[in-house]
Backbone of each chain as ProteinMPNN parsed JSONL, in Angstrom:
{"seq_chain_A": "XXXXXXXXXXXXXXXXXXXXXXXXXXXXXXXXXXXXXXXXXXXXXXXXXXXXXXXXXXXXXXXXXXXXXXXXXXXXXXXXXXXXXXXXXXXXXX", "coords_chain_A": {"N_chain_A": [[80.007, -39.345, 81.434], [80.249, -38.392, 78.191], [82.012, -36.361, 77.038], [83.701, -34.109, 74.995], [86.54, -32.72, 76.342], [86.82, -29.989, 76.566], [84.743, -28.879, 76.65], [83.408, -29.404, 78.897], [84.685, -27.605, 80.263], [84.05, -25.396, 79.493], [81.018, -25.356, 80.073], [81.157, -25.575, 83.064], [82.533, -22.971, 83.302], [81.007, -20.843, 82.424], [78.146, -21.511, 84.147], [79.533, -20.67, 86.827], [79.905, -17.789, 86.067], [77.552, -16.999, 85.341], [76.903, -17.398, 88.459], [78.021, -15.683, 89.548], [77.013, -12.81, 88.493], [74.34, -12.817, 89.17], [74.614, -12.783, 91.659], [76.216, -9.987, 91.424], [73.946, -8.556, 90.412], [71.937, -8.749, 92.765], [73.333, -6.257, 94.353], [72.165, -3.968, 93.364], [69.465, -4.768, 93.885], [69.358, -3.985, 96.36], [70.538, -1.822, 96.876], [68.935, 0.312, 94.798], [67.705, 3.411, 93.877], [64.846, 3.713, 93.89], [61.689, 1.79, 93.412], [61.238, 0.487, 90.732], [64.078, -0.133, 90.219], [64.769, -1.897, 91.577], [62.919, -3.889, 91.285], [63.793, -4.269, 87.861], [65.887, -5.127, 88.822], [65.574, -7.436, 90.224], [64.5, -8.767, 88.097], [66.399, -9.37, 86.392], [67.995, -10.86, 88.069], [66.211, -13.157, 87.724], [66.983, -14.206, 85.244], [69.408, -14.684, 85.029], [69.264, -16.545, 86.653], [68.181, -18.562, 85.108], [70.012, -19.242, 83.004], [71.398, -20.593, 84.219], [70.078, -22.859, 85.093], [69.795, -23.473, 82.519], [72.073, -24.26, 81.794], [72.84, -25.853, 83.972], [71.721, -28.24, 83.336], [72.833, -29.152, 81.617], [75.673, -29.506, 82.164], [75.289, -31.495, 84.36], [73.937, -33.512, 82.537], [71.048, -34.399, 82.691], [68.599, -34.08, 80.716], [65.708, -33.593, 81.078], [65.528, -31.063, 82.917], [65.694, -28.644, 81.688], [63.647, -28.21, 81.577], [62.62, -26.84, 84.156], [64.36, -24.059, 83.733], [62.592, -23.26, 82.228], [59.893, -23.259, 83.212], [61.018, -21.409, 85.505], [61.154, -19.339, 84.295], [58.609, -18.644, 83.46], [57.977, -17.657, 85.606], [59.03, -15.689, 86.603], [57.968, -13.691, 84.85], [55.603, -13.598, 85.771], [55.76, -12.739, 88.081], [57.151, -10.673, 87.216], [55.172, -9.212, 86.094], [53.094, -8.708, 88.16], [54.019, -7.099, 90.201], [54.315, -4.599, 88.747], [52.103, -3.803, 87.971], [51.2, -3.999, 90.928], [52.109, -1.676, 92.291], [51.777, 0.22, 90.714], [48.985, 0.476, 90.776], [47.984, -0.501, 93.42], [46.893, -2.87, 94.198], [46.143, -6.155, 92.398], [44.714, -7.895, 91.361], [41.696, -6.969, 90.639]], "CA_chain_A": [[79.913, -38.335, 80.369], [81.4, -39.001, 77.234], [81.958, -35.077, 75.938], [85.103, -33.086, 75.252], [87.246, -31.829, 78.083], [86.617, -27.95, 76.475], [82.607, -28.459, 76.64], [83.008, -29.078, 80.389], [84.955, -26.9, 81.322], [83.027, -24.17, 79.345], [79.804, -25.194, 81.333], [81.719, -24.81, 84.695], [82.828, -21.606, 83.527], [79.574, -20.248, 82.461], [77.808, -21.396, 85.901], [80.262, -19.819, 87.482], [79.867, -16.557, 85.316], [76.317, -16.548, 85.723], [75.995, -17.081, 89.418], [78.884, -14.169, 89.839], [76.461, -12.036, 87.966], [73.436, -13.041, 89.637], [75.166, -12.436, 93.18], [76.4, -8.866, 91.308], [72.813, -7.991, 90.062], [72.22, -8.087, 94.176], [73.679, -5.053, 94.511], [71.152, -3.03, 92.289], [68.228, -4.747, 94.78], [69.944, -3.501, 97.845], [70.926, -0.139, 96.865], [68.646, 0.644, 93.902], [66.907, 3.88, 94.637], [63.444, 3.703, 93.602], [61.35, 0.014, 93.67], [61.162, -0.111, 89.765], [65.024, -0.605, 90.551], [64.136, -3.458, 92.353], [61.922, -4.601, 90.137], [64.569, -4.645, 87.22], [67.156, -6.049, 89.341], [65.04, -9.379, 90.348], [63.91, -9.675, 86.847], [68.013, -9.642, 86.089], [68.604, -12.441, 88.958], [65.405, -14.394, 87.186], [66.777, -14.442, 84.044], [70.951, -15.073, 85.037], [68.727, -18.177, 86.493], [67.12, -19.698, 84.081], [71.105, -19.69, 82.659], [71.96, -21.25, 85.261], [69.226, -23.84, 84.548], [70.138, -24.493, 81.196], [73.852, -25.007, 82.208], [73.306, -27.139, 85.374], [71.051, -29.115, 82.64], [73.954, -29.595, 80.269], [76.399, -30.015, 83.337], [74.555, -32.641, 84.809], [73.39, -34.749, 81.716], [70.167, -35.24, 82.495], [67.691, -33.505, 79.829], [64.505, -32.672, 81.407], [66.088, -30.171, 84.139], [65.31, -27.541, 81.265], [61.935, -27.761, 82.12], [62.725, -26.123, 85.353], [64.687, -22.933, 83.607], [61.365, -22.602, 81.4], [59.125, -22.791, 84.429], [61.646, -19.873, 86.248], [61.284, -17.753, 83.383], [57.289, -17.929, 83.455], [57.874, -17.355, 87.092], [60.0, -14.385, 86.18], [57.458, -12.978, 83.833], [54.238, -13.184, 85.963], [55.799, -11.665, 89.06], [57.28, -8.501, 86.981], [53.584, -7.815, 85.566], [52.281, -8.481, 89.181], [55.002, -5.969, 90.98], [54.437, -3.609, 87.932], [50.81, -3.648, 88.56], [50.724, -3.355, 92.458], [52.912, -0.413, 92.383], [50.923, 1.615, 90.574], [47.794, 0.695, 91.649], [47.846, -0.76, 95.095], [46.33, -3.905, 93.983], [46.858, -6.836, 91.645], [43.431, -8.165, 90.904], [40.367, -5.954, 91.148]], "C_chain_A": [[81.046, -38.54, 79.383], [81.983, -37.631, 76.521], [83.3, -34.535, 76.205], [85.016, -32.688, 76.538], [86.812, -30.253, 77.779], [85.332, -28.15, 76.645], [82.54, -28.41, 78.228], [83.417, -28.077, 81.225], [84.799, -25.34, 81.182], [81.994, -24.139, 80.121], [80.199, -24.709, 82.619], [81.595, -23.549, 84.238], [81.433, -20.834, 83.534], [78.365, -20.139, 83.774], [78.415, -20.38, 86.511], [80.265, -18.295, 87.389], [78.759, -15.951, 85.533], [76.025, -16.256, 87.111], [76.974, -15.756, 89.908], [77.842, -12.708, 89.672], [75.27, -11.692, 88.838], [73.198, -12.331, 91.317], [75.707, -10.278, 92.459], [74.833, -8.023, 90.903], [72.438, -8.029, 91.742], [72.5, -6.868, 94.738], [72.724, -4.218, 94.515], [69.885, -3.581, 93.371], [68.397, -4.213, 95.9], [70.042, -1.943, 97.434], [70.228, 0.802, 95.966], [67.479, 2.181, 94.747], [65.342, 3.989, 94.314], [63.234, 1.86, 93.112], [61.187, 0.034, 92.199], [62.685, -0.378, 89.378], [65.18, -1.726, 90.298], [63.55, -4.213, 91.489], [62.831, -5.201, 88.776], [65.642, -5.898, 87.41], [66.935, -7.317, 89.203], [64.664, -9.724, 88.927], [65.468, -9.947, 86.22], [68.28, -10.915, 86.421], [68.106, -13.455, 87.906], [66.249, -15.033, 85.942], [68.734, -14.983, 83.845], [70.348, -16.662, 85.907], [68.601, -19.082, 85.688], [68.358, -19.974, 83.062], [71.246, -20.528, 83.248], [71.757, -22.613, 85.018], [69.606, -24.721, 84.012], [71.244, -25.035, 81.282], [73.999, -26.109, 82.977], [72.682, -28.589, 84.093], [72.037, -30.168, 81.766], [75.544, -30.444, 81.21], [76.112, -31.565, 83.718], [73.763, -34.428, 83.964], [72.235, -35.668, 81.307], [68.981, -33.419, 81.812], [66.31, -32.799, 80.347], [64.769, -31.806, 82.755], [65.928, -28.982, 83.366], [64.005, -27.047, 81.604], [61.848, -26.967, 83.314], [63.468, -24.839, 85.021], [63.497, -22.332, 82.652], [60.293, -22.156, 82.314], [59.776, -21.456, 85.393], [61.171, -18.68, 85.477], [59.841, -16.946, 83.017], [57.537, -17.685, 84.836], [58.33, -16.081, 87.135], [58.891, -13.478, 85.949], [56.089, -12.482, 84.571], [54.742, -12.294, 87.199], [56.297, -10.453, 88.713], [55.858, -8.04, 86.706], [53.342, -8.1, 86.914], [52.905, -7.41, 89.597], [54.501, -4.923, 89.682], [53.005, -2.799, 88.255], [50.374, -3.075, 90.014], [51.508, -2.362, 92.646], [52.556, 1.093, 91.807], [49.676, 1.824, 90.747], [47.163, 0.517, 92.763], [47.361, -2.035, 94.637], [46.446, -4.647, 92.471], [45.612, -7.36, 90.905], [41.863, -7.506, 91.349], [39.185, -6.52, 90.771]], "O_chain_A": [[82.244, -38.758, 79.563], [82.44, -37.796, 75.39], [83.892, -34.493, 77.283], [84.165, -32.438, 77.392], [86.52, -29.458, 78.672], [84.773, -27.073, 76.854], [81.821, -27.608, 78.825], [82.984, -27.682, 82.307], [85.085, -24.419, 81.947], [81.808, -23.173, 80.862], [79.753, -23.712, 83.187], [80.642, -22.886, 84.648], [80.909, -20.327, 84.526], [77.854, -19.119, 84.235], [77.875, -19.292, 86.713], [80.548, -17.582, 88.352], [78.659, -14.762, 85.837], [75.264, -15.335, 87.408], [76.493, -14.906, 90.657], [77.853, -11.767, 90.466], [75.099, -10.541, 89.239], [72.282, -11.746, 91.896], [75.426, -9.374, 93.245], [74.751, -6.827, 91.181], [72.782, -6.922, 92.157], [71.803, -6.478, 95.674], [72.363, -3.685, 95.564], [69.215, -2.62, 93.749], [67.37, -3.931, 96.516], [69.373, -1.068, 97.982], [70.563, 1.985, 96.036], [66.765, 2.082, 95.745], [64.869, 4.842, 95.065], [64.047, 1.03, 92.704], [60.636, -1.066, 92.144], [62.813, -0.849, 88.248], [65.542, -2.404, 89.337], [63.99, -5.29, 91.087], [62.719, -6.399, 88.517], [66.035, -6.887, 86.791], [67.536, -8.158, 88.534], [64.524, -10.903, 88.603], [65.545, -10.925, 85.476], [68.634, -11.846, 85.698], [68.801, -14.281, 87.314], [66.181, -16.237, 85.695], [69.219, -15.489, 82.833], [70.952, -17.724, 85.764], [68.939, -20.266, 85.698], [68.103, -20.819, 82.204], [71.213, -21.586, 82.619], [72.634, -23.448, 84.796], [69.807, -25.911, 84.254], [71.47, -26.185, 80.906], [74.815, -27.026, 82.893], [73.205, -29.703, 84.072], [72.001, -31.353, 81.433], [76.168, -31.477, 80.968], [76.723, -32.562, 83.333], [73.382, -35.539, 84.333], [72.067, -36.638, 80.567], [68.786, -32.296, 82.277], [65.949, -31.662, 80.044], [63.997, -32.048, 83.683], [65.97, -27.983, 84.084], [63.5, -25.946, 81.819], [60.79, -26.347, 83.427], [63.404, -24.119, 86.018], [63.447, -21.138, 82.357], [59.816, -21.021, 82.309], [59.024, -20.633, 85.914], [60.9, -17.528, 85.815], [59.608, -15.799, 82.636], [56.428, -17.221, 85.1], [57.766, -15.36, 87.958], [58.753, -12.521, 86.711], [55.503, -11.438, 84.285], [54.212, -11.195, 87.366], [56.157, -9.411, 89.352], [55.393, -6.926, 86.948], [53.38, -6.902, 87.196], [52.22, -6.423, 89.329], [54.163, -3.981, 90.399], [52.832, -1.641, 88.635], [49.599, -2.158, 90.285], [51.47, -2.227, 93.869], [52.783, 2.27, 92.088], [49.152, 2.931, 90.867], [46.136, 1.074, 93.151], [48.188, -2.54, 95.395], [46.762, -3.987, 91.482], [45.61, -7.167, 89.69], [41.192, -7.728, 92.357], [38.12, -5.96, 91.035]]}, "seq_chain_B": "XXXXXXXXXXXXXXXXXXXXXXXXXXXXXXXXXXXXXXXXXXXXXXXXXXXXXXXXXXXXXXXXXXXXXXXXXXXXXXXXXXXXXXXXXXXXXXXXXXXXXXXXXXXXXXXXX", "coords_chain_B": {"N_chain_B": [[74.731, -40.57, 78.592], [74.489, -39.725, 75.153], [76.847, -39.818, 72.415], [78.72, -36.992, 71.493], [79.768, -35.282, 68.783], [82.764, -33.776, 67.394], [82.19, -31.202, 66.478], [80.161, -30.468, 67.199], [80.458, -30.314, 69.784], [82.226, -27.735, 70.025], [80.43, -26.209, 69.138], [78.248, -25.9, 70.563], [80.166, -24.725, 72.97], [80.8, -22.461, 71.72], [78.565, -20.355, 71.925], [77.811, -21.194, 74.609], [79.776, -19.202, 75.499], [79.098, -17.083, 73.977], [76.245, -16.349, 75.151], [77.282, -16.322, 78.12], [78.785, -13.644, 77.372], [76.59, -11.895, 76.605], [74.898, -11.902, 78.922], [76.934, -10.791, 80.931], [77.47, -8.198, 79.788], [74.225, -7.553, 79.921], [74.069, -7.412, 82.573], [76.496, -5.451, 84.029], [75.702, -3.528, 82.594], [73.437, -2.603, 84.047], [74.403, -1.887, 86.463], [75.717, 0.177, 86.073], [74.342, 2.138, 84.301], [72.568, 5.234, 84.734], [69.533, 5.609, 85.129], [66.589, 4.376, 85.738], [65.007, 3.667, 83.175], [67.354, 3.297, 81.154], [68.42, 1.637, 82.739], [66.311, -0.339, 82.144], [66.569, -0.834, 79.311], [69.394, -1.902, 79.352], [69.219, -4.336, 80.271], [66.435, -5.609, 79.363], [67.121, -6.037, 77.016], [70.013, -7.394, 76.22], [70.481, -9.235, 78.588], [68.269, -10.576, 77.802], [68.909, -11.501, 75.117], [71.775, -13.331, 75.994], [70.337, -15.03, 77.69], [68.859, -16.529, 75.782], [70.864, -17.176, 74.217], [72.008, -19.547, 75.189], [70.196, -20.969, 76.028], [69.852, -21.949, 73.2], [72.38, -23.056, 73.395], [71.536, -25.432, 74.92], [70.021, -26.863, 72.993], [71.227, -27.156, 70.643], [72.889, -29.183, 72.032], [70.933, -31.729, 72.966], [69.814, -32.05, 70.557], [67.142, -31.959, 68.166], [64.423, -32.978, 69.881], [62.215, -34.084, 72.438], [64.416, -32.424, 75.283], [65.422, -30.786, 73.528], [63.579, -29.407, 72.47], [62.219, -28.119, 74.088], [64.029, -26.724, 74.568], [64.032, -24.762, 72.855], [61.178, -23.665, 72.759], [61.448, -22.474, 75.304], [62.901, -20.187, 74.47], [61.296, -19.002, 72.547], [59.534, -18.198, 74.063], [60.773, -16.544, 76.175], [61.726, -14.539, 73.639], [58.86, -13.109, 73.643], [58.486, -12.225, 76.172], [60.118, -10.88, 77.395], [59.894, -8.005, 76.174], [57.675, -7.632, 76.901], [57.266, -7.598, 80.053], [59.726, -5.671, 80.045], [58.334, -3.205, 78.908], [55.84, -3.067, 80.844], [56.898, -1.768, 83.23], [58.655, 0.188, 82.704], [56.143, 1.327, 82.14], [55.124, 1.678, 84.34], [56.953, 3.052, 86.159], [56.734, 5.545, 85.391], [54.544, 6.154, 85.76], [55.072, 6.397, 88.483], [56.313, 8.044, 89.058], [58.901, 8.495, 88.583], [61.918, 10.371, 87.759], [63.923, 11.187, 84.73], [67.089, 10.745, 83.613], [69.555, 13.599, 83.242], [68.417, 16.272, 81.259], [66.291, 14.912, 79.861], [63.045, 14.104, 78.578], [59.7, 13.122, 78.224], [58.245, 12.676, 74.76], [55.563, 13.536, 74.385], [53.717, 15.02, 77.047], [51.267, 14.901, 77.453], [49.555, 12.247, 77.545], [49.294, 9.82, 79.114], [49.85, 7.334, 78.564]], "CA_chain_B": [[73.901, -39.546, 77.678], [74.949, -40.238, 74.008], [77.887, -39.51, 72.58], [78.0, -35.61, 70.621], [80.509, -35.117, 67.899], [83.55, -32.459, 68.394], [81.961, -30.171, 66.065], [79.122, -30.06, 67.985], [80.77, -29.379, 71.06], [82.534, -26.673, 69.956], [79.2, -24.776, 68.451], [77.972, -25.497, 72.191], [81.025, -23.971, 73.594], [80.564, -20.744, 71.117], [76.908, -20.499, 72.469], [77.907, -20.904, 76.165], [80.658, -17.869, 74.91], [78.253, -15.859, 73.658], [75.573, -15.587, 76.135], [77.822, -15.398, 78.851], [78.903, -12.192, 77.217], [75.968, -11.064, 76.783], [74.519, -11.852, 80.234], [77.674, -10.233, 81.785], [77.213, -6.941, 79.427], [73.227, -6.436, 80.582], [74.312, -6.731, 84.06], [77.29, -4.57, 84.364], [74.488, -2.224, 82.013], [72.137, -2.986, 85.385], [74.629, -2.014, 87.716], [76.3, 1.146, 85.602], [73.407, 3.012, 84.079], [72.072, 6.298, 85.543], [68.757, 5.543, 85.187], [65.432, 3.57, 85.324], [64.917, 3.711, 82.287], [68.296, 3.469, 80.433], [68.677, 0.388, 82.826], [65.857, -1.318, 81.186], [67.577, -1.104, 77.918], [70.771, -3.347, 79.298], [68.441, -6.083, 81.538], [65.382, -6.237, 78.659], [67.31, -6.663, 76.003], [71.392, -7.843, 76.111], [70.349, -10.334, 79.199], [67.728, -11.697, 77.379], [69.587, -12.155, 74.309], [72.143, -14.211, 76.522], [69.783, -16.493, 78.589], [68.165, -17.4, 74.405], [71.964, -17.971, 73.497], [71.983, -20.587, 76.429], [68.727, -21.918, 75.192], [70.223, -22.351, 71.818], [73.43, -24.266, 73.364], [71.313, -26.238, 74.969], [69.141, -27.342, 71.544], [72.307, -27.805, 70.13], [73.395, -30.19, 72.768], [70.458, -32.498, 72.91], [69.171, -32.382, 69.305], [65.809, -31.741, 67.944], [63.332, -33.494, 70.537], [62.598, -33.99, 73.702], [64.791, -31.169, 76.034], [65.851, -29.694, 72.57], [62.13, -28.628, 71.72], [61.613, -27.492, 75.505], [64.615, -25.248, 74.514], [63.223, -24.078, 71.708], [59.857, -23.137, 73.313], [62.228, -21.378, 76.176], [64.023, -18.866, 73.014], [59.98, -18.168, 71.67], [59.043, -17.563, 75.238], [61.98, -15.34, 76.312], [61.811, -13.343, 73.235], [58.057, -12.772, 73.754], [57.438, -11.753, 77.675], [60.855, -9.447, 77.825], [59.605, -6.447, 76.093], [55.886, -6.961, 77.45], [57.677, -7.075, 80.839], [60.331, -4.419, 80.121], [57.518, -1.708, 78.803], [55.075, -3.372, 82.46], [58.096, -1.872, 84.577], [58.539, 1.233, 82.24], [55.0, 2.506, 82.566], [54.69, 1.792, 86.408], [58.163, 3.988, 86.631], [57.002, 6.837, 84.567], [53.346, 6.993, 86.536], [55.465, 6.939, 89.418], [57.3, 9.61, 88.483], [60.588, 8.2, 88.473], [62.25, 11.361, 86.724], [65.03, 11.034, 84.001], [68.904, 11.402, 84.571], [69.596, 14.871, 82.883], [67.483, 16.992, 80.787], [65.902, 14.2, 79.024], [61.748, 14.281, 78.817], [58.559, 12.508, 77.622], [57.719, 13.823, 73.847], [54.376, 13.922, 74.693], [53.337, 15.266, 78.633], [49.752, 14.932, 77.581], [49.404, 11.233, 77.191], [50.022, 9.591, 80.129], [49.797, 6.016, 78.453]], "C_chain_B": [[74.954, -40.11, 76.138], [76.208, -39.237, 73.637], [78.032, -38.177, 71.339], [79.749, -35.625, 70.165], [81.633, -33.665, 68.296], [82.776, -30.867, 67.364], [81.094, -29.497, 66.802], [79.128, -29.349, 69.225], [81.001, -28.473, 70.721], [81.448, -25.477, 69.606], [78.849, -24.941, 70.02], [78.61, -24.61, 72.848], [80.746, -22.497, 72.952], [79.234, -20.195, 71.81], [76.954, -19.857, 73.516], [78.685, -19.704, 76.005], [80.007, -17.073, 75.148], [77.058, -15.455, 74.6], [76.181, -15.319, 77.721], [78.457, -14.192, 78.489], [77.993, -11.705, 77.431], [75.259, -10.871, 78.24], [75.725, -10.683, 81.099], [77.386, -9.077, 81.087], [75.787, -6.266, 79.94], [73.46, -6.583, 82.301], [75.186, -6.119, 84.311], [76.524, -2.592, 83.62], [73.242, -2.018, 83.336], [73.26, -2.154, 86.037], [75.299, -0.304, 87.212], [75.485, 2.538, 85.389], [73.483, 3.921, 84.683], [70.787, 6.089, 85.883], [67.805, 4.665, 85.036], [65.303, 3.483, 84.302], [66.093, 3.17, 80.952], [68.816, 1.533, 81.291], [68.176, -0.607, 82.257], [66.647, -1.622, 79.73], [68.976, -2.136, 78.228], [70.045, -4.807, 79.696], [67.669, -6.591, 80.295], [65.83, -6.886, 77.088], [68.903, -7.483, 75.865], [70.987, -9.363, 77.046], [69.317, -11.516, 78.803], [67.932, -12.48, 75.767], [70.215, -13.298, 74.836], [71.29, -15.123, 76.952], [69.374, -17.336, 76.916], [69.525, -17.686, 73.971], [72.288, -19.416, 74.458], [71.001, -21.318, 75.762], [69.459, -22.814, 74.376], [71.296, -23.708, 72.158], [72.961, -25.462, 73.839], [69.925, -27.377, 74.074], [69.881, -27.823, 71.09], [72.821, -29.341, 70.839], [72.151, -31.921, 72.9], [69.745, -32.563, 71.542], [67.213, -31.707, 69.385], [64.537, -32.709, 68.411], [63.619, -33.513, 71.972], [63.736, -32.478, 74.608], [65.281, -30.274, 74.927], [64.756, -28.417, 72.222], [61.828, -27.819, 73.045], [62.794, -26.117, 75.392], [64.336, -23.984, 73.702], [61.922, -22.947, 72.265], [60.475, -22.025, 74.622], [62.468, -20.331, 75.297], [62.237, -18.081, 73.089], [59.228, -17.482, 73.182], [59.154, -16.195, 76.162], [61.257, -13.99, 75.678], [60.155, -12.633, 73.108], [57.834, -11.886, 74.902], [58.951, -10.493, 78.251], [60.201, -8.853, 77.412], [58.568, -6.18, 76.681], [56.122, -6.642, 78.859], [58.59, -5.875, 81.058], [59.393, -2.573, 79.983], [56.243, -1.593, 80.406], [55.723, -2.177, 83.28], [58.308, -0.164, 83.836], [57.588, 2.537, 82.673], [55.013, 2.682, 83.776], [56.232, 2.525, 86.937], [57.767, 5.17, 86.332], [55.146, 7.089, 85.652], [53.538, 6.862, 88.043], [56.047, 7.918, 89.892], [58.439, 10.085, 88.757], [60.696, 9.308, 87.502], [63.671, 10.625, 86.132], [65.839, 11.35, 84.468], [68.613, 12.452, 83.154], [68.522, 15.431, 82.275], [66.565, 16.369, 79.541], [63.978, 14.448, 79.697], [61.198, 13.656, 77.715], [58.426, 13.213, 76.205], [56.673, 14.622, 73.855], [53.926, 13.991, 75.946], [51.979, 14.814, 78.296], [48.896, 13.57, 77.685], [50.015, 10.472, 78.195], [50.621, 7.712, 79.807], [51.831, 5.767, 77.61]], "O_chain_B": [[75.977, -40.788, 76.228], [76.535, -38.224, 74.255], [77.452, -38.381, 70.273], [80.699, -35.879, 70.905], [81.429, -32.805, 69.153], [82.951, -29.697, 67.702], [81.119, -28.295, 67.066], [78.455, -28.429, 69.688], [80.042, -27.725, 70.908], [81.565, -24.26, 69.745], [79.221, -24.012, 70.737], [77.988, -23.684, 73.369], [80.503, -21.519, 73.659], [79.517, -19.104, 72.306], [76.567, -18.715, 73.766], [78.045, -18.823, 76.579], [80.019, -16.344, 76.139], [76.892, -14.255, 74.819], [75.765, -14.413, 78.444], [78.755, -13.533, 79.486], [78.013, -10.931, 78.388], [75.082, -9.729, 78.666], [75.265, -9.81, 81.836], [76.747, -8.436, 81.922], [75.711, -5.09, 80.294], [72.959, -5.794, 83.102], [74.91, -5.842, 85.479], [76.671, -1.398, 83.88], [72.299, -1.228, 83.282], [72.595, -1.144, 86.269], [75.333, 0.479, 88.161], [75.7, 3.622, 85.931], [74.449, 3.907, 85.446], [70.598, 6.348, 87.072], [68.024, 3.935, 84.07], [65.891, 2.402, 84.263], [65.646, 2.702, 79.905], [69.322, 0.578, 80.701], [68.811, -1.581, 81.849], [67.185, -2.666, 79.36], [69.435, -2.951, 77.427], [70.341, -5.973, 79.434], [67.921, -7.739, 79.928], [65.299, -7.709, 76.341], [68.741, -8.469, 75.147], [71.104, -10.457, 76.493], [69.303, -12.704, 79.125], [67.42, -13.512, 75.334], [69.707, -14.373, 74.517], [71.526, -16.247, 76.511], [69.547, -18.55, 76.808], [69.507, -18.624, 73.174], [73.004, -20.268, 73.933], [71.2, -22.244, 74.976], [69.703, -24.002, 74.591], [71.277, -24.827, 71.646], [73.52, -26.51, 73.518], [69.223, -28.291, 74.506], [69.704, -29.022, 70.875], [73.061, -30.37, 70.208], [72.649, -33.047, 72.909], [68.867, -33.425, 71.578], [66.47, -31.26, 70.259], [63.752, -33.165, 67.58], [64.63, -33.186, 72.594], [63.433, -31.384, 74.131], [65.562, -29.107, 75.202], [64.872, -27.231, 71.912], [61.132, -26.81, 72.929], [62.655, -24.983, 75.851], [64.401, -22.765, 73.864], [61.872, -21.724, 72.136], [59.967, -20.92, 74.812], [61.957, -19.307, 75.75], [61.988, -16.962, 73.538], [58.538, -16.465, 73.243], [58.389, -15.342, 76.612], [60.674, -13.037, 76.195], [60.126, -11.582, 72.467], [57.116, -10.894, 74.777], [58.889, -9.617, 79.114], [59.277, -8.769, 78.22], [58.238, -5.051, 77.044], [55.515, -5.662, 79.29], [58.404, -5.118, 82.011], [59.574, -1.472, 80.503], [55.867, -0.543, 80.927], [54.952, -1.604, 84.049], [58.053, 0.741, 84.631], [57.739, 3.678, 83.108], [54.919, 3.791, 84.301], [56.526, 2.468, 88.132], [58.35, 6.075, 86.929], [54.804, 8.182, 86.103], [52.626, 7.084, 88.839], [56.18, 8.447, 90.995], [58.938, 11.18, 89.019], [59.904, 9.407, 86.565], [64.352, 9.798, 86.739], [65.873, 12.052, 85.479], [67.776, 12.243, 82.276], [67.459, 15.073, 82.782], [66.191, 16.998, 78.551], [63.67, 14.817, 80.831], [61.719, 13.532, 76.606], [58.481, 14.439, 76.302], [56.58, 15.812, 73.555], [53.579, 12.862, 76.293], [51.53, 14.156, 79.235], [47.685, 13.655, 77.884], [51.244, 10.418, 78.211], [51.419, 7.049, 80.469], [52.249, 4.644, 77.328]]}, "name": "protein", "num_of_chains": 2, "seq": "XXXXXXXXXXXXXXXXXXXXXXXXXXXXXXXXXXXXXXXXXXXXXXXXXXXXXXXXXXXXXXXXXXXXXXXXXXXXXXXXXXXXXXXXXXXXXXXXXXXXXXXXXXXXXXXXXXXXXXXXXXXXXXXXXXXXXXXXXXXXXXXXXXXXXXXXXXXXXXXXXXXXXXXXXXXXXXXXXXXXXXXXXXXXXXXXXXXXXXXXXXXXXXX"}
C-alpha cells in the first residue's frame, strides 16, 4: 500500500469506532423493552456493518469487498420489512 | 492498488471523520432516547447519513468505476430503503401499541394508517 500514514490510520480508527458502536448498539437488543426495540437496534448493528464493510474494503485494498457492504445493507432492509410485518400480523407472506 | 494523491487522502480522511461522527451520534441517540419512536429518529436518519459518508470515502478512494460506482449505488440505496424501513418499524410499533414517553399523542386516533 502506497497511501499516506494519516489515511491508515484513519481507517483503523474508524473500524475500530464502528465495531465499538456496533458491540454498544447490543445493549439496546438485550435490554430494549418492547421487540420494535429490537428491531431498531439490529437495523443499527446492520448498518454500523456495512461501515465496517466499506472500511475493511479501503483497509484491505482490494475493491470489490464493497459489494459485500451493499449486499448487508439489502440484507438489512428486507429483514426490517419482514420483522415489521410478522409482528403485526403473525405472518410474512399470505 | 494505485497510487492516490495527498489531497485525496485527506478528503478520504474528512469522510471517514464525518461518518464516524455521525454513526457514533445515531447510536448513542439508540441507546439514550426514551422512546420507540424518538429512537427511530437517531438510527433512521444520523446512522444512515454516516454509513453514505463512508460510501462517499470510499468513491473518493477508488475513483469513478468499478468499486467507486458500487459505492455510489450503496449512497442511492441507503438513502432510499431507510425511511421506507424506519416508517415499516414505526407503524408495526404504533399498531402494537407501543405508547409514547410523556404526554405526547397521535393527531389523528381515527386513522389507524
Amino acid at each position: 500500500m502506497s497511501d499516506p500514514a494519516f489515511l491508515e490510520i484513519a481507517v483503523n480508527a474508524g473500524l475500530v469506532l464502528s465495531s465499538g458502536l456496533a458491540l454498544l448498539a447490543g445493549y439496546r437488543v438485550v435490554r430494549g423493552p418492547t421487540t420494535p426495540d429490537r428491531v431498531v437496534a439490529l437495523d443499527t448493528i446492520g448498518t454500523n456493518v456495512v461501515a465496517i464493510a466499506v472500511l475493511f474494503a479501503l483497509a484491505s485494498g482490494f475493491g470489490p469487498f464493497i459489494l459485500v457492504s451493499l449486499v448487508l445493507a439489502i440484507i438489512g432492509f428486507i429483514s426490517t420489512v419482514a420483522v415489521a410485518d410478522y409482528v403485526t400480523q403473525g405472518d410474512i407472506i399470505e | 492498488m494505485s497510487e492516490i494523491g495527498l489531497l485525496r487522502a485527506a478528503a478520504v480522511t474528512l469522510f471517514i471523520a464525518v461518518g464516524g461522527f455521525f454513526l457514533a451520534v445515531g447510536t448513542i441517540g439508540l441507546l439514550r432516547l426514551p422512546d420507540v419512536y424518538n429512537r427511530l429518529h437517531a438510527t433512521s436518519k444520523a446512522t444512515t447519513l454516516g454509513a453514505a459518508s463512508m460510501f462517499l470515502a470510499g468513491f473518493l478512494y477508488y475513483g469513478p468505476g468499478g468499486p467507486g460506482l458500487t459505492s455510489l449505488v450503496g449512497i442511492v440505496f441507503l438513502f432510499l430503503t431507510a425511511p421506507t424501513g424506519g416508517h415499516l418499524i414505526s407503524r408495526a410499533a404504533h399498531r402494537m401499541g407501543v405508547p409514547f414517553f410523556g404526554d405526547a399523542a397521535w393527531p389523528f386516533e381515527d386513522d389507524s394508517e
